[in-house]
Legacy VTK file of the C-alpha trace (Angstrom):
# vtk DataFile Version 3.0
C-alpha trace
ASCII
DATASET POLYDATA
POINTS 314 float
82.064 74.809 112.995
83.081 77.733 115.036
80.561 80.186 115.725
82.778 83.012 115.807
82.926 84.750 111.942
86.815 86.140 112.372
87.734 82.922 113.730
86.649 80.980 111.661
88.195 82.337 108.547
91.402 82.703 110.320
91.445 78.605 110.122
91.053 79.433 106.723
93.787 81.093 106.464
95.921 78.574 108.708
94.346 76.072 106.157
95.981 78.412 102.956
92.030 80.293 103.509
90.387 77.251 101.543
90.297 79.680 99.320
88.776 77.511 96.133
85.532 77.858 98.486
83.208 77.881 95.327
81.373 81.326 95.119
77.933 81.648 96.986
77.505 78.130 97.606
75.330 78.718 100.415
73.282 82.253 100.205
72.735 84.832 103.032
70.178 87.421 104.562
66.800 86.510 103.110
67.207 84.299 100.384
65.448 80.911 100.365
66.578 78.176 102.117
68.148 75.023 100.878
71.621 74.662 99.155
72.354 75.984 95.250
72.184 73.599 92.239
74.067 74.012 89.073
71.752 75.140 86.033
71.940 75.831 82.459
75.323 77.525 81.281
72.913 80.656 79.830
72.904 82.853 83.288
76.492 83.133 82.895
75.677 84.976 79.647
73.885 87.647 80.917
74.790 91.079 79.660
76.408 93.114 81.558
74.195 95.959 80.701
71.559 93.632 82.135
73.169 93.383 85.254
73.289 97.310 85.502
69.478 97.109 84.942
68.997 94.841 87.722
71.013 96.912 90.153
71.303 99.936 89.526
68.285 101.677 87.229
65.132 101.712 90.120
62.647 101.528 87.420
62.903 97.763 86.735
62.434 97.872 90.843
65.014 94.999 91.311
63.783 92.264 88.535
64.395 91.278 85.085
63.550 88.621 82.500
66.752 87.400 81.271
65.983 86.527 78.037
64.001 89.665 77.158
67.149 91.873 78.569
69.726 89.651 76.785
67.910 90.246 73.255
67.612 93.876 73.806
71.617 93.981 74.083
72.372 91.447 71.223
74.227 93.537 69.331
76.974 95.107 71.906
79.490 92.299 71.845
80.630 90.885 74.824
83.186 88.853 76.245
83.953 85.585 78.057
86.867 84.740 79.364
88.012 82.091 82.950
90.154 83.795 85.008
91.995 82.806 88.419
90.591 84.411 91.465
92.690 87.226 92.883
93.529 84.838 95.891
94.032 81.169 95.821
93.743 79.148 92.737
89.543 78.858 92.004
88.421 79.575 88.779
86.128 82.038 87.720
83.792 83.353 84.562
84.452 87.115 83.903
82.198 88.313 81.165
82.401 91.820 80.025
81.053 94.390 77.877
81.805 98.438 76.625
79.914 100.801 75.594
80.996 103.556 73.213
78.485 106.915 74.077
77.992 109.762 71.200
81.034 111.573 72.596
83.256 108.552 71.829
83.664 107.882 75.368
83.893 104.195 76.364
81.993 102.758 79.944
83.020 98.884 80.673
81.324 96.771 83.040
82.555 93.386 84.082
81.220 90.818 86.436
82.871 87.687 87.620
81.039 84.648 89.481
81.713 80.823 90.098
82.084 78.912 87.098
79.480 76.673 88.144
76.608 78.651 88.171
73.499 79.266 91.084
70.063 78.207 91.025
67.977 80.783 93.146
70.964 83.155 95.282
73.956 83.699 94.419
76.973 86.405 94.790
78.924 88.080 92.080
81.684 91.259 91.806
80.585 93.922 89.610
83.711 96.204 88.043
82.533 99.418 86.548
85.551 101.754 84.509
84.386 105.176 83.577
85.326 107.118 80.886
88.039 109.231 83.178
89.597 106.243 84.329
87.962 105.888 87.629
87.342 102.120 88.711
84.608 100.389 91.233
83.839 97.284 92.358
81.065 95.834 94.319
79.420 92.736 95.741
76.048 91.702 94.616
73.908 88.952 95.621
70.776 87.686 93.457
68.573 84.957 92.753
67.831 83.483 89.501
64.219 81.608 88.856
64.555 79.128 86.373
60.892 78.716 85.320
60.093 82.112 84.894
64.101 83.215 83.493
63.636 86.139 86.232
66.631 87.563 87.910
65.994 89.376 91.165
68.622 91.829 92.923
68.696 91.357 96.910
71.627 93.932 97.432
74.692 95.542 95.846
77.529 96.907 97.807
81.028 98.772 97.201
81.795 101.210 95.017
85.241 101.409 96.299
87.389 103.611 94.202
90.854 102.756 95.156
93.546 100.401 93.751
92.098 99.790 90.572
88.298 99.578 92.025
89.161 97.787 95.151
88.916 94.231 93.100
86.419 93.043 95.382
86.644 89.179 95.796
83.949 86.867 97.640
85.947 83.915 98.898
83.085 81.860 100.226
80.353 81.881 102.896
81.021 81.355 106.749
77.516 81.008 107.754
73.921 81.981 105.918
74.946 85.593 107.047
78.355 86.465 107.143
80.409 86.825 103.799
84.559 86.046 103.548
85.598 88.815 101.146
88.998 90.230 100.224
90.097 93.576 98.163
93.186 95.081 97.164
94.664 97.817 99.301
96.836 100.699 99.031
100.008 101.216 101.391
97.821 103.998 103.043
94.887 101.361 103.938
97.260 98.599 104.601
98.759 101.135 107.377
95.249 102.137 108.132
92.829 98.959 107.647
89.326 100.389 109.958
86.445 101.038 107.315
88.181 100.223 104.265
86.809 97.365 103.493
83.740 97.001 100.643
82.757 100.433 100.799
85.565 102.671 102.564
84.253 104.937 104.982
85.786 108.371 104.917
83.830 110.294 107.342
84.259 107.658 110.357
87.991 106.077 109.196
90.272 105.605 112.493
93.750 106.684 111.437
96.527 104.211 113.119
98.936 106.876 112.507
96.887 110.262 112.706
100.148 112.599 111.584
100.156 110.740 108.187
98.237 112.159 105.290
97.139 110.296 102.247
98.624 110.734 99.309
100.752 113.621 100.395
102.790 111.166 103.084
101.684 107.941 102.389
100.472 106.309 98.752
96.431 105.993 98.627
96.464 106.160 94.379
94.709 103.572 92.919
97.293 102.631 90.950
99.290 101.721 93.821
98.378 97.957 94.916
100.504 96.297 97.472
98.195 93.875 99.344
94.949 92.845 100.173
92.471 93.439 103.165
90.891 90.084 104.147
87.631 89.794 106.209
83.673 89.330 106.702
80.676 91.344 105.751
76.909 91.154 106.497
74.768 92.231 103.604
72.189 92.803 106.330
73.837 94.911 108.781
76.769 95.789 106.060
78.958 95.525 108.958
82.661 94.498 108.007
85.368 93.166 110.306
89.346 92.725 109.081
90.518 89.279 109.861
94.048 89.354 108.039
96.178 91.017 105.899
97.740 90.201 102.965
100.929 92.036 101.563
103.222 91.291 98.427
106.550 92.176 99.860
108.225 93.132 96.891
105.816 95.501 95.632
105.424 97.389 98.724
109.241 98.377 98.482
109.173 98.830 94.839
106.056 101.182 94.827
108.050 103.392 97.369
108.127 106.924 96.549
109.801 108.869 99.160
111.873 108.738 102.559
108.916 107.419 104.627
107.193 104.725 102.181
110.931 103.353 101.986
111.373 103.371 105.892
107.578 101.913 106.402
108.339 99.207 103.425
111.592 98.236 105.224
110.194 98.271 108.507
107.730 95.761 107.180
109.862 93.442 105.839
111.826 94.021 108.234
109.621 93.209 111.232
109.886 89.889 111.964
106.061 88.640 112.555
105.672 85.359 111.059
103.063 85.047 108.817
100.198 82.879 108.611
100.459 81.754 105.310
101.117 82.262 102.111
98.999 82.615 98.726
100.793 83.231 95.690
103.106 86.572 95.830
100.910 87.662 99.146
102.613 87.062 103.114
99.131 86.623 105.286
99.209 88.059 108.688
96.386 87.264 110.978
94.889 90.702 112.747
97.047 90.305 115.497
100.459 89.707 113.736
99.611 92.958 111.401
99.354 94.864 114.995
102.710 93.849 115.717
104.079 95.000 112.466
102.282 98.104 113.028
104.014 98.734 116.559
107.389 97.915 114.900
106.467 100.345 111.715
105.504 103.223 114.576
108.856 102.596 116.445
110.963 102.913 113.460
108.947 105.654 111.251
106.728 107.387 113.531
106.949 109.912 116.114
106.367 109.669 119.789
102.929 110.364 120.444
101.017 110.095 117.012
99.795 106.158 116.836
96.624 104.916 118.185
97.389 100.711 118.452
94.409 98.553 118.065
94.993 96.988 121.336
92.069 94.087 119.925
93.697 93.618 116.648
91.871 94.630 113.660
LINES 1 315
314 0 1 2 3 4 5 6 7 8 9 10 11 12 13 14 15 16 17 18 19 20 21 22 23 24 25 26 27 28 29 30 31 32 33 34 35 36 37 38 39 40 41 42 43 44 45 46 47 48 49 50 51 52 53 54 55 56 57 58 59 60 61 62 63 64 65 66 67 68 69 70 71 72 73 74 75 76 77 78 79 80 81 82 83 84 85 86 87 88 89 90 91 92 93 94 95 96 97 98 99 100 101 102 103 104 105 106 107 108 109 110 111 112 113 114 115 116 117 118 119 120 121 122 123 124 125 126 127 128 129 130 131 132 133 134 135 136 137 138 139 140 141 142 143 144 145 146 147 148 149 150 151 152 153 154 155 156 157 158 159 160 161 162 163 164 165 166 167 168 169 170 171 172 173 174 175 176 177 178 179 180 181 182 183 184 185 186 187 188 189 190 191 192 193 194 195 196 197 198 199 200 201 202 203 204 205 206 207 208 209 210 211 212 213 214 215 216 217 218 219 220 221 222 223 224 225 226 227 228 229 230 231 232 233 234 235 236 237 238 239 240 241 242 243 244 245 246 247 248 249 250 251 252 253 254 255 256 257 258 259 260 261 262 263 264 265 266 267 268 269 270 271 272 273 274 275 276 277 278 279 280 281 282 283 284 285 286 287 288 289 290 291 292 293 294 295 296 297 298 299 300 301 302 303 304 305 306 307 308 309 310 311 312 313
């Protein structure tokens, strides 16, 4: 196995990105050693609400009894549905539940995680909708004792609030450290990948093409998905690195919206970097191939001096 994170999930994507990898099959940072069993179908029943517990409220300090927390909930329904991952063809358990406040206002949270579940670690997304419409997704990784039905929270991370939440994916584990993870991207973050990914860093983003302005040039809204971001992250460090991109075609010149989208869309499609592979309705380009596309995007739409090439790929 390589030892290098980026490269090795670039084999996964000259592989199609293996992406059925079963979720958290091996478990990272400081979880106990020794690989996950399958147990009882219950933990996939969790409430939601319980989930929020774990992570979020600090008085339960990171730990809860399942059973006691699952009672306590009874009576807001839930549900259960299997759903296809967002990339490749793996199967997944979404359960999710909403919650109607006095003012009528309604707060959903889902979570998805492998159908066959974890004993001790394991990783799940975590999709919160507010009552304005805002959307986040994050990453968390727990570990469930089976003796004493207590869940413990080792980290949650995200909160991304663009294109629909970010729809955080985990695609698998590249070593006991280092996470494969996708999310859906905007034409603004395709165009500008650097600190988007999991939890998008405003304050230290490096703009490919500074003269560009979100939203007012190029399409940031959350409504606007036209790819995804593909790549590793360390709980630990929460460092992320962009290994590919991944880009439905059509959308990206359907969702244009003015003279430059429809000139960066074209210039796109138009490029002529092979991709990697192929998942569904997504063209894959490795790091390097999406810094050719972005030269040939800056040639066509840009002006002279305002682009800033990642000379070492993404």
């Amino acid at each position: 196995m390589p030892k290098d994170p980026v490269v090795f999930l670039l084999q996964f994507l000259a592989w199609l990105m293996l992406f059925a990898v079963l979720i958290a099959t091996w478990a990272g940072v400081s979880y106990p050693n020794g690989r996950t069993k399958p147990i009882a179908m219950s933990l996939s029943r969790i409430h939601p609400s319980c989930l929020n517990r774990l992570f979020i409220d600090p008085k339960y300090e990171g730990s809860i009894n399942v059973e006691i927390c699952n009672t306590e909930f009874q009576k807001q329904p839930i549900k259960i549905n299997t759903v296809q991952s967002f990339m490749g063809k793996s199967e997944q358990i979404e359960v999710s539940s909403t919650r109607i406040d006095k003012e009528g206002k309604h707060w959903t949270t889902t979570y998805r995680m492998a159908e066959e579940e974890q004993k001790g670690p394991f990783l799940l997304t975590i999709f919160h909708k507010f009552p304005d419409g805002v959307e986040l997704s994050s990453i968390g990784g727990a570990s469930f004792d089976t003796e004493k039905n207590i869940l413990t929270a080792h980290f949650m991370n995200g909160g991304n609030d663009r294109c629909k939440g970010g729809n955080l994916e985990v695609m698998g584990m590249i070593n006991r450290k280092v996470i494969a993870v996708s999310q859906s991207a905007t034409p603004y973050a395709l165009l500008n990948p650097l600190d988007k990914l999991v939890e998008e860093k405003e304050t230290s983003v490096q703009t490919t093409f500074p003269d560009w302005n979100r939203d007012e040039q190029i399409s940031d809204s959350p409504v606007s998905c036209v790819g995804r971001l593909i790549g590793t992250y360390e709980p630990l460090t929460k460092k992320t690195s962009i290994s590919a991109v991944a880009v439905d075609l059509e959308a990206l010149l359907l969702s244009a919206s003015n003279s430059l989208e429809s000139c960066i869309s074209d210039a796109i499609v138009r490029a002529d970097v092979t991709p990697v592979s192929t998942d569904n309705d997504y063209s894959i380009y490795s790091a390097k191939g999406w810094n050719e596309v972005l030269f040939k995007v800056h040639a066509r739409c840009g002006s002279e001096e305002a682009f800033q090439p990642l000379h070492a790929g993404i």
